[in-house]
C-alpha positions in Angstrom: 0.0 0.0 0.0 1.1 3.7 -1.2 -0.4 6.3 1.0 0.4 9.8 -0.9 -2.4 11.7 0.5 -3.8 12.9 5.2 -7.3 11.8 4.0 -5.9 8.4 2.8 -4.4 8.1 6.5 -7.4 9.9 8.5 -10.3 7.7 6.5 -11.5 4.4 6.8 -13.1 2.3 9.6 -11.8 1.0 13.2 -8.9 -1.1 13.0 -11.3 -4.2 14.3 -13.9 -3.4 11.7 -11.2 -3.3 9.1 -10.0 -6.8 9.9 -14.0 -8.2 9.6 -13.8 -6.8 6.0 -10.2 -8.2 5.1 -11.9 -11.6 6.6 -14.5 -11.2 4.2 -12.7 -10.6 1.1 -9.7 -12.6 1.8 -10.1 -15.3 4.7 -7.4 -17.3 3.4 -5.1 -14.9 3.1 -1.8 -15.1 6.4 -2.3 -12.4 8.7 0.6 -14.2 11.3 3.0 -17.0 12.1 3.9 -17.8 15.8 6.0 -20.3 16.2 4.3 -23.6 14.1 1.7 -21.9 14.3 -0.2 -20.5 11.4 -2.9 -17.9 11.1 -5.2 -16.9 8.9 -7.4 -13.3 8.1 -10.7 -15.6 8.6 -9.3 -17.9 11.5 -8.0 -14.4 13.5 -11.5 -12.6 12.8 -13.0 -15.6 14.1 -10.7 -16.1 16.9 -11.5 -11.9 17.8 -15.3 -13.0 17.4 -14.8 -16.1 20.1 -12.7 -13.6 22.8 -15.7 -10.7 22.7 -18.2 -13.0 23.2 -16.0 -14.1 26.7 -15.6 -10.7 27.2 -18.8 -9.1 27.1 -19.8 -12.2 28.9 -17.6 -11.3 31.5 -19.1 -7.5 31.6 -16.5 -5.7 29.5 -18.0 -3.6 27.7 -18.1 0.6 26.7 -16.2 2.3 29.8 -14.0 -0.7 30.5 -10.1 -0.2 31.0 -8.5 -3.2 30.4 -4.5 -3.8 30.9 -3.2 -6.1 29.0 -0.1 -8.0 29.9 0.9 -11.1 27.3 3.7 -11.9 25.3 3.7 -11.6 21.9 1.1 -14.4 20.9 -1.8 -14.7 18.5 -3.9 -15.2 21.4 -2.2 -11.5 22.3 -3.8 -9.9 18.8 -7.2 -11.2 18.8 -7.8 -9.9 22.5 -6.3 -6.3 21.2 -9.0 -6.2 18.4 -11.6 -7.3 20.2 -11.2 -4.8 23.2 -11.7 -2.5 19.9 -14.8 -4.8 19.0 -16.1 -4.1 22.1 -15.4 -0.8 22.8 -12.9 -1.1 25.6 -9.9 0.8 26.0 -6.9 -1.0 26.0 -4.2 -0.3 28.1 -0.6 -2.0 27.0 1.3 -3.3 30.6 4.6 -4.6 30.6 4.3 -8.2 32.2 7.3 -7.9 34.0 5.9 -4.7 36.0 6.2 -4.9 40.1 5.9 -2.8 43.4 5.2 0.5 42.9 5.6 1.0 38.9 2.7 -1.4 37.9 1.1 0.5 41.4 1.0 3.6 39.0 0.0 2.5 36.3 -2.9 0.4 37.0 -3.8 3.5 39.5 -3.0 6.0 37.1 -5.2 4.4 33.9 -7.7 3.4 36.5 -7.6 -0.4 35.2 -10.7 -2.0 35.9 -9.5 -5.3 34.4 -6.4 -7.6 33.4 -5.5 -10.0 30.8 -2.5 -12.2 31.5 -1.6 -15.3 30.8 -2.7 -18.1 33.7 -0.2 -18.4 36.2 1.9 -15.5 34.9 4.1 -13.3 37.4 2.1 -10.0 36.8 -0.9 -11.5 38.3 0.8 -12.3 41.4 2.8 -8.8 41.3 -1.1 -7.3 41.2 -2.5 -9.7 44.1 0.4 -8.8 46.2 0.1 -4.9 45.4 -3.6 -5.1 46.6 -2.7 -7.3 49.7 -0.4 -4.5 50.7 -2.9 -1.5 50.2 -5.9 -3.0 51.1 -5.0 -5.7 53.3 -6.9 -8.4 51.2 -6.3 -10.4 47.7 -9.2 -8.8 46.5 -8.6 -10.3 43.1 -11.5 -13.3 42.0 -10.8 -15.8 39.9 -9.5 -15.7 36.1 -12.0 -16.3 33.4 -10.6 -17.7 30.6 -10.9 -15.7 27.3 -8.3 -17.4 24.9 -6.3 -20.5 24.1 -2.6 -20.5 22.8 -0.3 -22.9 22.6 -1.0 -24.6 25.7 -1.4 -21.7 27.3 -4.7 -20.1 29.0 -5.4 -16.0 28.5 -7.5 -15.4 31.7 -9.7 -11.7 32.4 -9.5 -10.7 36.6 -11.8 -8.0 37.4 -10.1 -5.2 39.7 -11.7 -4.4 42.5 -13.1 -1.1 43.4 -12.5 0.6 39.9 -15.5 2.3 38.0 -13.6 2.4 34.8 -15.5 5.1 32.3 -15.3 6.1 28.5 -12.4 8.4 27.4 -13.1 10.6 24.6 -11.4 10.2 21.2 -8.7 7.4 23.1 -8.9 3.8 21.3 -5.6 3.3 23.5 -3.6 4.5 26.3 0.2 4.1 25.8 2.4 4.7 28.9 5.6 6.6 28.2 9.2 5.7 29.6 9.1 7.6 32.4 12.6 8.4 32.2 12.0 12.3 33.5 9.1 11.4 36.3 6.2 9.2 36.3 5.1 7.3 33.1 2.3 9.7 31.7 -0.6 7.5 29.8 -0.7 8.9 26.2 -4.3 8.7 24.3 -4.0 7.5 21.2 -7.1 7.4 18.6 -8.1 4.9 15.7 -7.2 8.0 13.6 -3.6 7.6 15.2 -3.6 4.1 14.9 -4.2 3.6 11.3 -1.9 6.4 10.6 1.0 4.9 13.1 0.1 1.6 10.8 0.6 3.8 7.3 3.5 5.4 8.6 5.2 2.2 9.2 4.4 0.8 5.9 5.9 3.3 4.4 9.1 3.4 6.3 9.5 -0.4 5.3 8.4 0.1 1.6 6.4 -3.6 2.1 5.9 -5.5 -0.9 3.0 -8.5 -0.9 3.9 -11.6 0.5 6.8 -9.8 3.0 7.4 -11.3 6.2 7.3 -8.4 9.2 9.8 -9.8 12.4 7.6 -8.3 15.4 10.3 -8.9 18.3 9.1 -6.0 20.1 6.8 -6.1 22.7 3.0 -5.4 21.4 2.8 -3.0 24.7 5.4 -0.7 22.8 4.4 1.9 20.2 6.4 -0.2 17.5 5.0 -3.7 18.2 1.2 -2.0 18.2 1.9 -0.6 14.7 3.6 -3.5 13.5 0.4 -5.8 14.4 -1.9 -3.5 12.3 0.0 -3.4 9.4 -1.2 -6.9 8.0 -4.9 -4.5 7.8 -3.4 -2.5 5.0 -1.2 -3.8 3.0 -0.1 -8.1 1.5 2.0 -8.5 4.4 2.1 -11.0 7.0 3.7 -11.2 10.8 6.4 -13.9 12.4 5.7 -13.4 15.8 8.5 -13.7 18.7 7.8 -13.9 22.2 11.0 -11.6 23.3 14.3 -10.6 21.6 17.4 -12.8 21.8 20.6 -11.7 20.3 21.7 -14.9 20.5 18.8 -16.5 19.0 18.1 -13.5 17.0 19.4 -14.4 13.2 18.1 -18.5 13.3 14.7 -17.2 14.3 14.5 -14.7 11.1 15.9 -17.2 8.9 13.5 -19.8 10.3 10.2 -17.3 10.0 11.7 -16.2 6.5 11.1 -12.8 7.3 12.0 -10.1 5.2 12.2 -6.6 7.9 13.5 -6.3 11.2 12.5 -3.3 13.4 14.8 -2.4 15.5 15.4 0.7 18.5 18.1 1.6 21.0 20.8 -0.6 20.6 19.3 -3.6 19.0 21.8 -3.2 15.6 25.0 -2.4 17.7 24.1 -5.7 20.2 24.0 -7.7 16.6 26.9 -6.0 15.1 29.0 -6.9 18.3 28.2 -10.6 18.1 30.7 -12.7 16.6 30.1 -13.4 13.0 27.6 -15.9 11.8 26.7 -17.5 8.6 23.1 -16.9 9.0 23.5 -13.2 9.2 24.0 -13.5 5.3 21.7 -16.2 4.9 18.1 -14.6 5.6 15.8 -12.8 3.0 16.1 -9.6 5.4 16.0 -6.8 2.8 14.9 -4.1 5.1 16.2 -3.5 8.8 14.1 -0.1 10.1 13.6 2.0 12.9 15.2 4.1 15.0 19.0 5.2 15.6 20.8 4.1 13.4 23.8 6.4 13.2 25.5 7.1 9.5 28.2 4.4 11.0 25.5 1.7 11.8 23.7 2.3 8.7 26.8 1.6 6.3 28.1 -1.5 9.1 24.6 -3.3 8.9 24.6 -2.9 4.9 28.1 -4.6 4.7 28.1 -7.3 7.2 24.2 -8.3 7.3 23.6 -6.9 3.6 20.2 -5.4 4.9 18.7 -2.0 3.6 18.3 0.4 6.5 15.7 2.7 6.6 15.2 5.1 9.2 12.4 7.3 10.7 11.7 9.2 13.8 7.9 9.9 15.7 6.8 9.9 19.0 3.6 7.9 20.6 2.2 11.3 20.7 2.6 12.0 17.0 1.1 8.8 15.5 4.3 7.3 16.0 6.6 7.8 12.7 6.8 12.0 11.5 9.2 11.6 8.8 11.4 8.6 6.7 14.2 8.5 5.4 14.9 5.5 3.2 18.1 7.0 0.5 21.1 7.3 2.7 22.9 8.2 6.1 23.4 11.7 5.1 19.3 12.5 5.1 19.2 12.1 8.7 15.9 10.9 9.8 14.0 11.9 6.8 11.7 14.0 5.5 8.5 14.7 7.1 5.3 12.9 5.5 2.3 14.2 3.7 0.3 14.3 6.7 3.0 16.6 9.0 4.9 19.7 8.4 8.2 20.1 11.2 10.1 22.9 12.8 13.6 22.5 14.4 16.7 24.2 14.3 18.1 25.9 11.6 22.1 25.5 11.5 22.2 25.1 15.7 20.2 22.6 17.4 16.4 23.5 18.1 13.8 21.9 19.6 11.6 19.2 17.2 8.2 20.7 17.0 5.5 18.8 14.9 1.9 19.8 13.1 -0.2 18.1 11.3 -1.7 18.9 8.1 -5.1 17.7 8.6 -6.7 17.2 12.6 -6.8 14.0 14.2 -2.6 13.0 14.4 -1.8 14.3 17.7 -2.4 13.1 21.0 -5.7 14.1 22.6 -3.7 14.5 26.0 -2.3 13.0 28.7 -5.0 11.4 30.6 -5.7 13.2 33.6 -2.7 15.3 33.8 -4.0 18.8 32.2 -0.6 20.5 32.9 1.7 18.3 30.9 -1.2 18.4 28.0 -0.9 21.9 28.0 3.1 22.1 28.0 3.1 19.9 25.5 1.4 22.1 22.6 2.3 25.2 21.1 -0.6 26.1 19.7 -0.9 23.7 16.4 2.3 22.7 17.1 3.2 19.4 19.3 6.6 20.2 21.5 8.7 16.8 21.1 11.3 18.0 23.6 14.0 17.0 20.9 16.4 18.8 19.6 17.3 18.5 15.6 18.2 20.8 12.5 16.4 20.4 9.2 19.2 21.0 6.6 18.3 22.6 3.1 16.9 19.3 1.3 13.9 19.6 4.2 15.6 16.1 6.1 15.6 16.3 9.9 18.5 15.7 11.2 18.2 13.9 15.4 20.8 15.4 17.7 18.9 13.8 20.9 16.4 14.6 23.5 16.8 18.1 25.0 16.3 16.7 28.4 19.4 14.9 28.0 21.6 17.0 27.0 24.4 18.1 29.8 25.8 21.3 30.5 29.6 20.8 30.3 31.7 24.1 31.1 28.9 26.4 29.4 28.5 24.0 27.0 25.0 21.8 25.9 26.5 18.5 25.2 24.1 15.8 23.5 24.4 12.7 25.1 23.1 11.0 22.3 26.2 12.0 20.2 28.7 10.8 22.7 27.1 7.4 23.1 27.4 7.2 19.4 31.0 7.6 19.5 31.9 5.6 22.7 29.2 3.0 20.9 31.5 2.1 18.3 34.6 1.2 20.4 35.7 -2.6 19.4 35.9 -3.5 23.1 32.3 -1.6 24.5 29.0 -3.4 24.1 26.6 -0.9 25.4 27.3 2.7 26.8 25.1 5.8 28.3 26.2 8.9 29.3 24.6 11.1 31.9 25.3 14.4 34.0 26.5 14.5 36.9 27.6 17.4 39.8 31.1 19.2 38.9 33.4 20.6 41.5 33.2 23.9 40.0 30.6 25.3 37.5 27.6 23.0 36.0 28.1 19.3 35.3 30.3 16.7 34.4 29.9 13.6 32.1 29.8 9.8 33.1 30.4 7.7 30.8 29.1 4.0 31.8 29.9 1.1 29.7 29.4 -2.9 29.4 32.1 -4.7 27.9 31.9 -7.2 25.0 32.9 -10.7 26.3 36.3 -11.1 26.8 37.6 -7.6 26.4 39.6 -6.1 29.1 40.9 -2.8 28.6 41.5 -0.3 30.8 38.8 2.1 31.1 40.1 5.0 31.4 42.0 4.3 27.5 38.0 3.9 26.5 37.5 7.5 27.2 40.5 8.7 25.8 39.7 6.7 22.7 36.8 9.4 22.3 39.0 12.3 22.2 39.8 11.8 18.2 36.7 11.6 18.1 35.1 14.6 20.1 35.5 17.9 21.0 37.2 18.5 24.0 34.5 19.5 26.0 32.8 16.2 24.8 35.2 13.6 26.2 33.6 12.6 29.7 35.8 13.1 32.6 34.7 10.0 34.9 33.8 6.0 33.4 32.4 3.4 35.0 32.1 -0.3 34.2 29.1 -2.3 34.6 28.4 -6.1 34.2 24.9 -5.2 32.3 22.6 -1.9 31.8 19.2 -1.3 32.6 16.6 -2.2 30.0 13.7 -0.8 28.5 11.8 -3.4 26.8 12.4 -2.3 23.3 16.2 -2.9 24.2 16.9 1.0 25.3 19.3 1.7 28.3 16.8 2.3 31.1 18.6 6.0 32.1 16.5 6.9 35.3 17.7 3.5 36.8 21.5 4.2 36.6 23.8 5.2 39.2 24.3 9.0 39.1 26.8 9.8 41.7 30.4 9.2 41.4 31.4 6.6 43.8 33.2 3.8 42.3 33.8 6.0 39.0 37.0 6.8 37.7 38.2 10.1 37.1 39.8 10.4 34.0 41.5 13.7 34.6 43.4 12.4 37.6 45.9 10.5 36.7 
C-alpha cells in the first residue's frame, strides 16, 4: 500500500472493523506466524469474534479499562482487536511490572480489568500490590478468554474501579518515564491507522513480506507492527521476546524479510561474533530508529540489509518523517500528513503539526498541565532537539532533556554514546550528567564490555578524544556487568547510578 495523501491516512473504519472486511474478502489470506503456528485473516476474525463474546460475557464492555499483559502471541492480537470490537480501551502493561511502577499504572489508567496469561508473574505482582494496600487479595478468579499454545489468556476484574469512556482514546500508551512518572498517552483509531501507514511506508512492504515483530506489542512499534497486515499483503512472524543470540536463526527460520529495530538492537547484533546466518536470511529491510551514519553503512556490509530510518513519538502517531536514501538524510523528511520545525544550522527543539486534525495526541490522561506544556498552539513540543538542513531532512541530535551542561556548553548525550558506541571492546554505553566541582556538570560515561575484552577504562574515554571535541570527552567512566533495559532494548537511564562513587576520574591521573 502507497499512501500519498492525510485523508488516505485519517479515513477508513476502526482497525477491528477493518479486519471483519479483510476476513470477508480474503479469509485465506496469512495475517501471522507464531512459532508452528499458522494464522489466517478468517481464522483471527473468528478467533477476535470467540474472545468478545467471553468478554462481554464477562461485563467488559463501553467504559472498561482493560491492561493487557501477554507476550507476543496470536492469542495477544485477537484480544487487542476485540477490546476495539467491544469498545474497551486498551491499556498496553509490561508483564514484568512490580511494586510500585505497575502500582501507578494500573492506578493512574484506572484499570478496571487484566488479561494475563494463567499463572503469569504480573498476576501475582497485582495480588500482592492489593494485599499491601488494602490488606486483602481482592482479586477473584481468572476467566478464561483465549487459548494458545498450551497456554490459557485469563480476564480478573479489579476491585473497586468504576472504569469510564475516554473521549477520542482507542488506547492508552504509557511513556518511559525516564523524567518522572510514566504519563498514559491517548492514542485514537485515527492515530492508529496512521501509526500503521506510517510504518508501511518506512518499510516500503511489498506482498507476501514477512514483518519480524520482536518488540513487545505494549510498545508503540510492536502496536503498529500488528496492524499493518490490515493494510497492506504483508504477513507477521511473531517472537515472544528478543534474543541476540537466537536473533538471526529465528529470522531465517520465520523467512522474514524486515526487522525493526530501536536503542541498541543493531549495535548488540553487530557486536556478536560473525555468523553465517547473518548472510543467509531474506532480510532486505532493517528499520527504525537510531541508526547512526556508521551503523547504517556497518549493517549494509556485514548483514547486507537495507536500512531505513524514521523518527515519531507515541504522541505524533508514532513515525513523523522517513528516510529510506542514505545516512546523510538524517531521519527523513517529514510525511504528507505533517509539516516540522527544528533548528536551523544550531540545534532546536523538534516541533510537529499536522496537516489535517486528528494526528496528535488528545492529551495526557488526567494530567491537564503536561497536555498543556506539550502544545504550542498547532504545534506538538517533542522535547527533541534537531536541524532540518536545506533538502527539508531532519536531522536527530537527541532529547533536550538529556543534554548536559559541560563548562557552558550543551552537550548531547546521544552524540557521545554514538562515539563511545562504536569502540571494538564496548557493548553498550550511556552517558549522563553528573555534579562538577566547579561550575555545571560533568559527564559519566558507563559502559558494558563485550565478552572477553579487558581494557583499561580510562583508554575507552581517551579513545573518544579523536573523536570529540574536547568538551565532549567525559571526565569519569564506569564499568558495569549489564545496563538497565527498557523493553524495546533501550538503556533504562532513570535506573542508573548518578553519583560518582566507584567512578573513575579520567582527569586524575
Amino acid at each position: 500500500m502507497s499512501v500519498t495523501t492525510p485523508a488516505q491516512v485519517i479515513g477508513g473504519r476502526d482497525v477491528s472493523a477493518e479486519l471483519s472486511a479483510l476476513a470477508a474478502e480474503r479469509p485465506d489470506r496469512l495475517y501471522a506466524t507464531a512459532g508452528d503456528r499458522r494464522v489466517t485473516v478468517g481464522e483471527l476474525d473468528a478467533e477476535v469474534d470467540r474472545v468478545r463474546d467471553a468478554l462481554v460475557a464477562a461485563g467488559v464492555g463501553v467504559g472498561a479499562r482493560v491492561a493487557v499483559a501477554l507476550p507476543n502471541t496470536v492469542a495477544h492480537v485477537a484480544v487487542v482487536f476485540a477490546l476495539v470490537r467491544v469498545g474497551a480501551l486498551w491499556v498496553p502493561l509490561n508483564p514484568k511490572l512490580r511494586g510500585a511502577p505497575l502500582a501507578h499504572l494500573l492506578d493512574d489508567s484506572g484499570a478496571t480489568h487484566l488479561v494475563a496469561e494463567g499463572g503469569a508473574d504480573v498476576v501475582g505482582a497485582v495480588v500482592a500490590d492489593l494485599r499491601e494496600r488494602e490488606g486483602a487479595a481482592a482479586l477473584g478468579p481468572g476467566v478464561a478468554v483465549a487459548q494458545d499454545a498450551g497456554a490459557t489468556t485469563d480476564l480478573w476484574a479489579l476491585p473497586g474501579r468504576d472504569g469510564g469512556a475516554v473521549q477520542d482514546t482507542s488506547l492508552l500508551l504509557y511513556t518511559s518515564g525516564t523524567t518522572g512518572p510514566p504519563k498514559g498517552v491517548r492514542v485514537s483509531q485515527t492515530m492508529l491507522r496512521a501509526a500503521a501507514v506510517g510504518a508501511l511506508e518506512v518499510t516500503d512492504a511489498r506482498p507476501g513480506d514477512v514483518l519480524y515483530l520482536w518488540e513487545p506489542i505494549f510498545h508503540v512499534g510492536g502496536a503498529q507492527t500488528l496492524l499493518m497486515p490490515l493494510y497492506a499483503d504483508v504477513s507477521l512472524a511473531l517472537a515472544r521476546r528478543f534474543t541476540a543470540s537466537g536473533f538471526w536463526a529465528d529470522v531465517v527460520r520465520t523467512g522474514a524479510t524486515h526487522v525493526h529495530y530501536l536503542g541498541g538492537i543493531l549495535q548488540i547484533l553487530l557486536g556478536r561474533p560473525p555468523s553465517e546466518l547473518e548472510r543467509r536470511h531474506r532480510v532486505r529491510v532493517a528499520w527504525g530508529a537510531g541508526a547512526t551514519p556508521a551503523i547504517w553503512e556497518q549493517c549494509r556490509e556485514r548483514f547486507g540489509v537495507a536500512v531505513h530510518e524514521c523518527y515519531g513519538m507515541t504522541e505524533t502517531s508514532s513515525i513523523v518523517t522517513v528516510n529510506k536514501e542514505g545516512p546523510g538524510q538524517g531521519v527523513g523528511r517529514p510525511l504528507p500528513w505533517f509539516d516540522v520545525r527544528a533548528g536551523d544550522g544550531a540545534p532546536g527543539e523538534i516541533l510537529v503539526r499536522p496537516t489535517v486534525p486528528g494526528l496528535l495526541t488528545p492529551g495526557y490522561l488526567g494530567n491537564p498541565d503536561a497536555s498543556a506544556a506539550a502544545r504550542d498552539g498547532d504545534w506538538f513540543r517533542t522535547g527533541d532537539h534537531g536541524t532540518l538542513d536545506a533538502g527539508g531532512n531532519l536531522h536527530f541530535h537527541g532529547r533536550a532533556s538529556d543534554s548536559v551542561r559541560v563548562r557552558g556548553e550543551n552537550v548531547s548525550a546521544w552524540q557521545v554514546e554514538d562515539v563511545y558506541g562504536r569502540h571494538p571492546d564496548v557493548e553498550r554505553c550511556a552517558v549522563v550528567g553528573v555534579a562538577a566541582d566547579v561550575g555545571e556538570q560533568e559527564m559519566l560515561l558507563v559502559v558494558t564490555l563485550r565478552d572477553g575484552a579487558e581494557p583499561d577504562p580510562r583508554s575507552v574515554v581517551a579513545w573518544g578524544a579523536d573523536h570529540l571535541a574536547p568538551f565532549q570527552v567525559p571526565r569519569y567512566v564506569r564499568v558495569l556487568d549489564e545496563l538497565p533495559l527498557t523493553p524495546s532494548q533501550r538503556v533504562a537511564k532513570h535506573r542508573l547510578p548518578r553519583g560518582t562513587d566507584g567512578a573513575l576520574d579520567c582527569a586524575q591521573r
